[in-house]
C-alpha positions as a Python dict, from the first residue, in 0.01 Angstrom:
ca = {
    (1, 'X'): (0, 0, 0),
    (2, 'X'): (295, 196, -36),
    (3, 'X'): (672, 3, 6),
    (4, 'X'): (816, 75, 377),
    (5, 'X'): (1176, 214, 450),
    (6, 'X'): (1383, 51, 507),
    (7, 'X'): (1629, 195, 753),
    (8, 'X'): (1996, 301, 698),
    (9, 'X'): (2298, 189, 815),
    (10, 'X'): (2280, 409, 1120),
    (11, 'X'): (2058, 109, 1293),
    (12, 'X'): (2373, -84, 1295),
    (13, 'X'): (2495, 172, 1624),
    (14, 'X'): (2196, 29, 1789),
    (15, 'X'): (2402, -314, 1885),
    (16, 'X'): (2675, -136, 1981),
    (17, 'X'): (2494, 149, 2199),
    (18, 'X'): (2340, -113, 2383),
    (19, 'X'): (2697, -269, 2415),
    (20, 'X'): (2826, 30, 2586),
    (21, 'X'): (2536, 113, 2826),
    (22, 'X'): (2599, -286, 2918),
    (23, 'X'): (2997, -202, 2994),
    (24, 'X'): (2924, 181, 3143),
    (25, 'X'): (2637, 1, 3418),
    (26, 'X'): (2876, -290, 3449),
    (27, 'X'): (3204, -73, 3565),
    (28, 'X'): (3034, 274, 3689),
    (29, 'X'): (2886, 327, 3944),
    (30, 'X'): (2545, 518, 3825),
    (31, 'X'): (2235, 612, 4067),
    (32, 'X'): (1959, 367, 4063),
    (33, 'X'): (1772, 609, 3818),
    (34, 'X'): (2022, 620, 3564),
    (35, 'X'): (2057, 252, 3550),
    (36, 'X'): (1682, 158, 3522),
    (37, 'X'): (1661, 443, 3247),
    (38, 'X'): (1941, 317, 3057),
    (39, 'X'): (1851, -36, 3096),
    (40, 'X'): (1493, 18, 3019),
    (41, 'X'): (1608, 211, 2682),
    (42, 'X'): (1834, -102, 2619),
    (43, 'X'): (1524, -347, 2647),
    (44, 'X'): (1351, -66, 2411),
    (45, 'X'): (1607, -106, 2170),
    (46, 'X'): (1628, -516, 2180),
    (47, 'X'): (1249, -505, 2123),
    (48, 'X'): (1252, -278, 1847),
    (49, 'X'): (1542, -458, 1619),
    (50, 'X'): (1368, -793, 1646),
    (51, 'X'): (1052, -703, 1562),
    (52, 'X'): (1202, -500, 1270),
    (53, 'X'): (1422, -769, 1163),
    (54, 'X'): (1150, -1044, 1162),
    (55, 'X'): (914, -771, 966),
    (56, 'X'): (647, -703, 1218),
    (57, 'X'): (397, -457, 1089),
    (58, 'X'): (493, -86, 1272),
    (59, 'X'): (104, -53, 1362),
    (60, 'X'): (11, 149, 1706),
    (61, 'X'): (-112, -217, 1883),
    (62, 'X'): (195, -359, 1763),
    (63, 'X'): (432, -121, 1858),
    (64, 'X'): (248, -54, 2183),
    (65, 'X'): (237, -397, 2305),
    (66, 'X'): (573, -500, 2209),
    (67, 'X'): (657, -160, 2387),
    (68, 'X'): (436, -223, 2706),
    (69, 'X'): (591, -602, 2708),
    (70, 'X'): (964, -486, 2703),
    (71, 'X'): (951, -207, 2989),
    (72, 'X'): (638, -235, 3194),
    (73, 'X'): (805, -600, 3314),
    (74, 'X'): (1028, -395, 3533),
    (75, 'X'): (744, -255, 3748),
    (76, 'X'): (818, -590, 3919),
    (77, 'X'): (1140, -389, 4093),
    (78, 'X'): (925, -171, 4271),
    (79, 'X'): (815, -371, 4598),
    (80, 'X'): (1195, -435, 4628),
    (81, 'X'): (1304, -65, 4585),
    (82, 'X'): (994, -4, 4867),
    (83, 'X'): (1161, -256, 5102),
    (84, 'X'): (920, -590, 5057),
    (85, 'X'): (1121, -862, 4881),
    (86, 'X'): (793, -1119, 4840),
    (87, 'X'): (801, -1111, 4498),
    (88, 'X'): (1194, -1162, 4407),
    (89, 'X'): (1288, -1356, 4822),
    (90, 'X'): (1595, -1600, 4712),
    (91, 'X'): (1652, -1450, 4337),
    (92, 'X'): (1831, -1166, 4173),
    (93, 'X'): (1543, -1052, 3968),
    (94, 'X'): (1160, -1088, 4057),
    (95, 'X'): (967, -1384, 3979),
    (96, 'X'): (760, -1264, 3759),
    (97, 'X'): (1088, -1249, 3519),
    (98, 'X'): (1013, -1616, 3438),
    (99, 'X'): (844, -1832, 3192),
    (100, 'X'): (548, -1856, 3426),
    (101, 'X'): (499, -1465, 3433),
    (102, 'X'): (519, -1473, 3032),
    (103, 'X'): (259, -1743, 3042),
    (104, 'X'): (52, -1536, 3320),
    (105, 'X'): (62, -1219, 3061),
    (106, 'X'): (6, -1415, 2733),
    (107, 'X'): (-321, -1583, 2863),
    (108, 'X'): (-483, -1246, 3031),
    (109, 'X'): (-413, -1071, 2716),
    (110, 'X'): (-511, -1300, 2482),
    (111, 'X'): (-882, -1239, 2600),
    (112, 'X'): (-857, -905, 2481),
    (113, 'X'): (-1081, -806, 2193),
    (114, 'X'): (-1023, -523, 1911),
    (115, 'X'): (-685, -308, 1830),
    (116, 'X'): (-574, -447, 2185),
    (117, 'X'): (-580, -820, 2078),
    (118, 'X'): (-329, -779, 1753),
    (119, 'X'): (-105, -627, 2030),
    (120, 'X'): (-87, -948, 2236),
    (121, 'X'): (160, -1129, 2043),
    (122, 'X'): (371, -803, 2034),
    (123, 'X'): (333, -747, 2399),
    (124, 'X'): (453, -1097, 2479),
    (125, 'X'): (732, -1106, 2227),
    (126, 'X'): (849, -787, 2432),
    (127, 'X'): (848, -957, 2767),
    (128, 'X'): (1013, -1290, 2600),
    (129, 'X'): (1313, -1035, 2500),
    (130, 'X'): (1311, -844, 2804),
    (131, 'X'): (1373, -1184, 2972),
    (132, 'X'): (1646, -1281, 2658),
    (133, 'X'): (1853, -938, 2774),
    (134, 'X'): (1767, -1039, 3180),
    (135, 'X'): (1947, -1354, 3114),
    (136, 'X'): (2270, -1162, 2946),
    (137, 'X'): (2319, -951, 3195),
    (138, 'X'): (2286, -1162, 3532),
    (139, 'X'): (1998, -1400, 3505),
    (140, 'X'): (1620, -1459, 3542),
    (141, 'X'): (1456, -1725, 3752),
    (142, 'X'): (1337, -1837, 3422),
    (143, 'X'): (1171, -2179, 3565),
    (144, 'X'): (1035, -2016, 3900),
    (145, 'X'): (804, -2163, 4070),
    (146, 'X'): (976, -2501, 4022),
    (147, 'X'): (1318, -2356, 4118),
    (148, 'X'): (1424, -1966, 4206),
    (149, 'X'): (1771, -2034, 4048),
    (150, 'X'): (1886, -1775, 3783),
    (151, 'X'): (1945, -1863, 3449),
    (152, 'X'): (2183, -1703, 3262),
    (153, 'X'): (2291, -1641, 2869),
    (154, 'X'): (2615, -1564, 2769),
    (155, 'X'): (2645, -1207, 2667),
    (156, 'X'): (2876, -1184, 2363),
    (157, 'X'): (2503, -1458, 2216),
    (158, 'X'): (2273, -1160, 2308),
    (159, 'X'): (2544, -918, 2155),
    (160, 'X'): (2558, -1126, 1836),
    (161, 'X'): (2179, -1130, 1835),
    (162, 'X'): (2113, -732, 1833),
    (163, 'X'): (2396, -713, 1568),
    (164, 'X'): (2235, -1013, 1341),
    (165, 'X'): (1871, -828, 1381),
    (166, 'X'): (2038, -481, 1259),
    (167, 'X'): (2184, -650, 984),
    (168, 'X'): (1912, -824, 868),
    (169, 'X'): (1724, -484, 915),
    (170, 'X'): (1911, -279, 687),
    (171, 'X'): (2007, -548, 424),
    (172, 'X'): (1732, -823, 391),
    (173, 'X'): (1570, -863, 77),
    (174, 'X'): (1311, -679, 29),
}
């Protein structure tokens, strides 16, 4: 099996790209668009450097479900954006941005069979992060249905997290 890259220093703008998409859809004013494509690349990125930095395999189920778990949680938005708040009444974000809609994915795809079951883990690890960066950058209702209050993660941890996972990408021992 031939040795994998490993990547160059360039990964290390990753932390701080994310950083500045945080700061431009904190103090602009961007269309609704704009900020879901921005923030959906940033949950991309987040995905990406952990699984990289904890040395997850970059097969097609692994990359797809981690993929799949760090976007596709944002089709959530869309009865909100249609005018129906059912799924998010009382919080910020939707429910499903909790530990019981991680739970809800993890057990219907972990009766997947073939390629599609080595992506489970991936696809869950996804939504886990998608809910890390959530939690940075305003909150989750992270223990919904026992309580719809958000919980939150101080941003310079999440920051110091996508930093740490570059580092270790670029200069862990092989």
């Amino acid at each position: 099996m031939p040795e994998r890259r490993r990547p160059g220093r360039l990964v290390l703008l990753a932390p701080a790209a994310v950083v500045a998409v945080d700061a431009l859809l904190t103090r602009a004013s961007p269309t609704r668009m704009t900020t879901a494509l921005l923030d959906e690349a940033a949950h991309l990125v987040t995905t990406l450097l952990f699984l990289g930095a904890v040395g997850a395999p970059p097969s097609t189920p692994v990359l797809g479900g981690a993929v799949a778990g760090a976007v596709l949680l944002d089709l959530d938005h869309l009865p909100r954006e249609l005018g129906w708040d059912g799924l998010s009444r009382g919080s910020r974000r939707p429910y499903a941005h909790s530990l019981a809609g991680v739970a809800s994915v993890a057990l219907l795809t972990r009766r997947l069979r073939g390629p599609p079951r080595r992506a489970w883990p991936a696809a869950v690890a996804g939504l886990v992060l998608h809910l890390v960066r959530d939690m940075a950058t305003g909150g989750v209702p992270l223990l919904w249905p026992a309580t719809g209050r958000g919980v939150e993660l101080p941003y310079a941890s999440y920051a110091a997290a996508l930093l740490l996972w570059a580092g270790l990408l670029v200069w862990r021992p092989a």
